[in-house]
N, C-alpha and C positions, 0 to 999 in steps of 0.2 A: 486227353483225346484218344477215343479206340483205336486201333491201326485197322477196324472193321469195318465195313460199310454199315452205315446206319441209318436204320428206315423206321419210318413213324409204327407205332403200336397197331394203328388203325388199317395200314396197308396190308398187315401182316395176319391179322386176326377179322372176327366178328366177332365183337362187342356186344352185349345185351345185358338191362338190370331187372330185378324180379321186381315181386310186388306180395303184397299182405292180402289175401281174403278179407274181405269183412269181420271182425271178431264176435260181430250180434248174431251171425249167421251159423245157428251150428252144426246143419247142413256143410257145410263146405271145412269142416274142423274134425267131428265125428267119425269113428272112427274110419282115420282115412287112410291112405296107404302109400301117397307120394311125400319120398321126402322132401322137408321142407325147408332150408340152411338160413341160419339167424350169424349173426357174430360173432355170438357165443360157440359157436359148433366148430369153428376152425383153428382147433388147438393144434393138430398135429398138423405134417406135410398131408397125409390123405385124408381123406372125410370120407370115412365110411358109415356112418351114422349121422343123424340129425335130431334133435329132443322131439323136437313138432312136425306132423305128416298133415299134409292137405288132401283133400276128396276131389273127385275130379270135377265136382260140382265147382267146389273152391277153383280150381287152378280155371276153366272156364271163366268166369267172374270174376279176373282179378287178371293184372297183368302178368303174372307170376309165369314163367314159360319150362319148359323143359329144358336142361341144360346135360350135355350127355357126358358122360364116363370117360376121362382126360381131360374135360377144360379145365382150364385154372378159375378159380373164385379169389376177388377182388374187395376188399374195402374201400368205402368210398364217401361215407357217412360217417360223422361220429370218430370211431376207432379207426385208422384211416391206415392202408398199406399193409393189413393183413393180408398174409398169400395161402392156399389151398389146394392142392388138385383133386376132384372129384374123383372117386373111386368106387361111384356107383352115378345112374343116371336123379337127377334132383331137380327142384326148382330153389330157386332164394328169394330174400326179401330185396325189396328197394334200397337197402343200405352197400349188397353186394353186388358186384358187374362179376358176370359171368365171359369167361374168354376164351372164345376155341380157333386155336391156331390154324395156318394154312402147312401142308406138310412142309416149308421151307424153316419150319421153327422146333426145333424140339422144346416138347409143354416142359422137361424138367430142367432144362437149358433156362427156357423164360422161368420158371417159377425162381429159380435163383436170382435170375438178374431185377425182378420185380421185386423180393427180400433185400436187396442192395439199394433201392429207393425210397425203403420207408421214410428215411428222416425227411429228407425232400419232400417227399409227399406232405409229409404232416406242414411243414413250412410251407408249402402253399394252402392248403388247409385251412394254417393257425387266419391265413389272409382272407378268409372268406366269414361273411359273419355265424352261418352253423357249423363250421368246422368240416366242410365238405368237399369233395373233387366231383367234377362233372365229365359226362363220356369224351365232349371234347378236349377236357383237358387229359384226361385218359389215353384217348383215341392221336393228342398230339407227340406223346411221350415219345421220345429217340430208342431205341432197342438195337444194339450193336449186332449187327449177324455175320458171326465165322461160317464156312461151310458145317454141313451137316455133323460129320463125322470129328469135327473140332468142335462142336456145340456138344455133343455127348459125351468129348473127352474131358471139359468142363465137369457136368454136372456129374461124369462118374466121382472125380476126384473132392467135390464140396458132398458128394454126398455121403464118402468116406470120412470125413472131416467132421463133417454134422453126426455122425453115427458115433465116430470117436468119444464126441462134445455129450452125447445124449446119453454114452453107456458111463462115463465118469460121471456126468450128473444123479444117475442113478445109483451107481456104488458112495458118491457121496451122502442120498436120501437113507438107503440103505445103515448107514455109519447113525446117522437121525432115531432110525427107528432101534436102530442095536441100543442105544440111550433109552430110549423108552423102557423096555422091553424089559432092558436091567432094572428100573427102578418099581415097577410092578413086581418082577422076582423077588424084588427086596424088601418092598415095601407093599404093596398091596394097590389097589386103586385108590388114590388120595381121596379123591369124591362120597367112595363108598366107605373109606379106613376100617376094610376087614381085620386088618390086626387090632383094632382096637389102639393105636397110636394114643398118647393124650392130645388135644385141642387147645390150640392157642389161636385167639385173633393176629391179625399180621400186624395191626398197629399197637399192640402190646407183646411184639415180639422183635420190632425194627420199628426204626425214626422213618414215618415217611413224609415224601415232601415234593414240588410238583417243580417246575423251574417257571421260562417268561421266553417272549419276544423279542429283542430288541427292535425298536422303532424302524423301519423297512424307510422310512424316509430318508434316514441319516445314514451318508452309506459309511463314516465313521465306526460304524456300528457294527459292522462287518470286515472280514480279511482273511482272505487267503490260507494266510500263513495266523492267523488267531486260533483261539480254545476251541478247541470240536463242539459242535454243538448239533444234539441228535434232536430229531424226527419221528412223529408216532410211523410214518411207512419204513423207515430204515429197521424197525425192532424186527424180529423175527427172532424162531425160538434155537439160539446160537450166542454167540460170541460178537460184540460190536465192537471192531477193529479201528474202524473209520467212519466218518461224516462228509454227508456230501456238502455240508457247511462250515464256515467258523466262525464266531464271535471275537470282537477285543475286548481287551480290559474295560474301555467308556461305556461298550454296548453291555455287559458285564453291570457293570455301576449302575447303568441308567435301565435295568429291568430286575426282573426277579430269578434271573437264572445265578445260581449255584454251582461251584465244581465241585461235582460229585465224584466219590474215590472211586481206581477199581475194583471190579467186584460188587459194585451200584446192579441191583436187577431194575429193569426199565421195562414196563409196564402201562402199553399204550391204552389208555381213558377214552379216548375214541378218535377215530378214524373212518374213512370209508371203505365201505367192502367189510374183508376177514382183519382190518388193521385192528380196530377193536380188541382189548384181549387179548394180544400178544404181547409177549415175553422177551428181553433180554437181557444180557449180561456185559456191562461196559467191562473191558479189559483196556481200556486206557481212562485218563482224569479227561473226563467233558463235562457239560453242561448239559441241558436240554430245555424243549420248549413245554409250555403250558400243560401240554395235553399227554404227557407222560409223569406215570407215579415216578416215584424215585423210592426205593425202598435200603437204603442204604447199611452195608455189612456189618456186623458186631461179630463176635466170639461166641454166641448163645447157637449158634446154626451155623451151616453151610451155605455159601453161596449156590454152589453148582447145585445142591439138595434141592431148594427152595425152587429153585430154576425149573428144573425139571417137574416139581410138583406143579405150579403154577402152568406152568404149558399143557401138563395132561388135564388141568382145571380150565382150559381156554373155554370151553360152549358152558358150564355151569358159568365161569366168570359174565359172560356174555350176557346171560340168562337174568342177570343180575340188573343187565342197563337200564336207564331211567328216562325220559326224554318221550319228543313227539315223533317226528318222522325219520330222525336218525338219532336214537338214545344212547347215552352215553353211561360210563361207569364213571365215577368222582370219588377225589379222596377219601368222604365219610364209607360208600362202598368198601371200597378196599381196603378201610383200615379195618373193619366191623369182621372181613373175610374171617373165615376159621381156615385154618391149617393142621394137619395131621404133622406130631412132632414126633418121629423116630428119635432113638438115641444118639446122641451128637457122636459119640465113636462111629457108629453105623453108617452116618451121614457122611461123614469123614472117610471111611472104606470107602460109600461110592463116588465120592468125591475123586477119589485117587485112580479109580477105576473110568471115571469120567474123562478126567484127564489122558489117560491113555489112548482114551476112543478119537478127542480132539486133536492130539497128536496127527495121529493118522490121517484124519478127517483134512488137517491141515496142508500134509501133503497131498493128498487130494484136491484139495483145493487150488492148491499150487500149479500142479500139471493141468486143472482146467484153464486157470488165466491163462497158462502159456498155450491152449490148445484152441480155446478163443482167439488168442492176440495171434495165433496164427491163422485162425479161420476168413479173420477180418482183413489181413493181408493179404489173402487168397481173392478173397472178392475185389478190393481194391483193383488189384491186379488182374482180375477180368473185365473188370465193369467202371472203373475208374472212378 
């Protein structure tokens, strides 16, 4: 419970949601010159940009309204509890509520305390049958209010927190790219194989092999405390520590999943989004399900080598998928791939050099958990 006095969303604010132009209309699309805010536009805290501008033919025709320079922007549809501040005057579509404070609110005070709601949100949400929130229930939300000068004391201090969060994510990415970067110097573009490398298919270069399901029914089949068992969304092009799952023994027996050694690269067949065509590298013994190759390690190559070659091959692997409205890559795919094979000494240097960069990366990585696990204490602790 806040120790604040807590007042509805709706007392506090004016609420409003946008709306779509007509798309047959290209009068109201052409080129137009108001921005125009989709879901996709609210990556960062400010939105200074928007993909798509409406004409003022458009914004006329359409419920789509002007929303000005400090409101906050709202998910409400769909993606549900993304938060925004405007940092130019815009309109949005009917998926975003546009929110402008009365001065008793500072906008950067609420845009935290509304980031502290997502999960809530979405669980009312998951209870509706399109996955949506309406302005009443928007308009009913509790909003704790310190006075003024303690609501900016707030958001100075998460916004330092957040900035901490944003600039170790970055030297993190950074440490990613230093990985690339080295095996182009060393190597060449695998895609293009300037050096001239000799060519091997990957399935006459490594066993490959796909894993299974175990039965979602049986909850036997599942534990806690069981064998990792990885995810085409968990790959990414890194190091797989952990799964958000685990398999037992029965579930194990009773599917086609496999423990794979580590040093296993995992190789997601398809997925949604950019899952497709990603890359990783199990460093513990797990399993995995259907929809990840398994290309498991020998002495003829490099793990980390391969790793790295495969991840700069992500859009050519892509390129490659088969299928109707979401195409996939499949084992015959991916065995047939060619690969560019540097000399296994060579592979082995960057192998060693790789190593060094994850090192670091790791502590890196280290100081963000703890710098998250502090952020989210932070918030608790304002917003309960």
């Amino acid at each position: 419970m806040s120790k604040w006095k807590m007042v509805r969303l709706g007392d506090v604010a004016e609420i409003s949601s946008g709306g779509t132009p007509s798309r047959s209309v290209l009068e109201y699309w052409q080129n137009g010159t108001i921005p125009w805010v989709k879901i996709g536009d609210i990556k960062e805290k400010y939105i200074s940009r928007t993909g798509e501008m409406i004409t003022e033919l458009g914004l006329k025709n359409s419920s789509a309204k002007i929303i000005p320079k400090g409101a906050l922007l709202y998910t409400i549809f769909a993606t549900l509890g993304e938060v925004g501040i405007l940092n130019i005057d815009a309109t949005t579509n009917q998926a975003i509520a546009g929110i402008q404070f009365s001065d008793i609110v500072n906008p950067n005070y609420a845009y935290y305390f509304l980031k502290s709601l997502k999960k809530s949100v979405e669980a009312i949400g998951r209870g509706v049958a399109q996955n949506n929130i309406n302005q009443y229930i928007l308009k009913n939300i509790l909003i704790p209010l310190p006075p003024l000068d303690e609501q900016k004391r707030i958001a100075d201090v998460l916004d330092k927190a957040s900035e901490l969060i944003k600039k170790r994510k970055e030297q993190i990415r950074l440490m990613d790219e230093l990985a690339k970067s080295l095996f182009i110097e060393m190597f060449g573009d695998p895609v293009e194989n300037p050096m001239g490398w000799n060519v091997k298919k990957l399935g006459d270069l490594a066993h490959i092999e796909t894993g299974g399901t175990p039965a979602r029914i049986n909850a036997n089949n599942y534990s806690d405390t069981g064998i990792p068992w990885v995810k085409t969304g968990e790959i990414a092009a890194g190091y797989i520590l952990s799964t958000e799952e685990r398999i037992t023994e029965l579930g194990m027996e009773n599917s086609n999943c496999k423990l794979l050694p580590v040093n296993t690269i995992l190789l997601a067949m398809y997925g949604q989004g950019i899952t497709r065509g990603k890359v990783g590298l199990l460093k513990i013994v797990a399993t995995t399900n259907q929809a990840c190759a398994a290309i498991l390690p020998n002495e003829s190559y490099s793990s980390e080598y391969l790793l790295q070659l495969l991840d700069l091959c992500y859009n050519n692997l892509r390129e490659l998928s088969r299928g109707g409205n979401q195409p996939n890559l499949n084992l015959t795919i991916v065995k047939e791939y060619n690969v560019p094979l540097a000399p296994l000494l060579l592979q082995n240097e960057f192998a060693d050099r790789i190593d060094a960069i994850e090192q670091q990366k790791a502590l890196l990585q280290n100081g963000l958990t703890k710098m998250e696990t502090a952020y989210k204490a932070l918030m608790q602790e304002y917003f309960g």
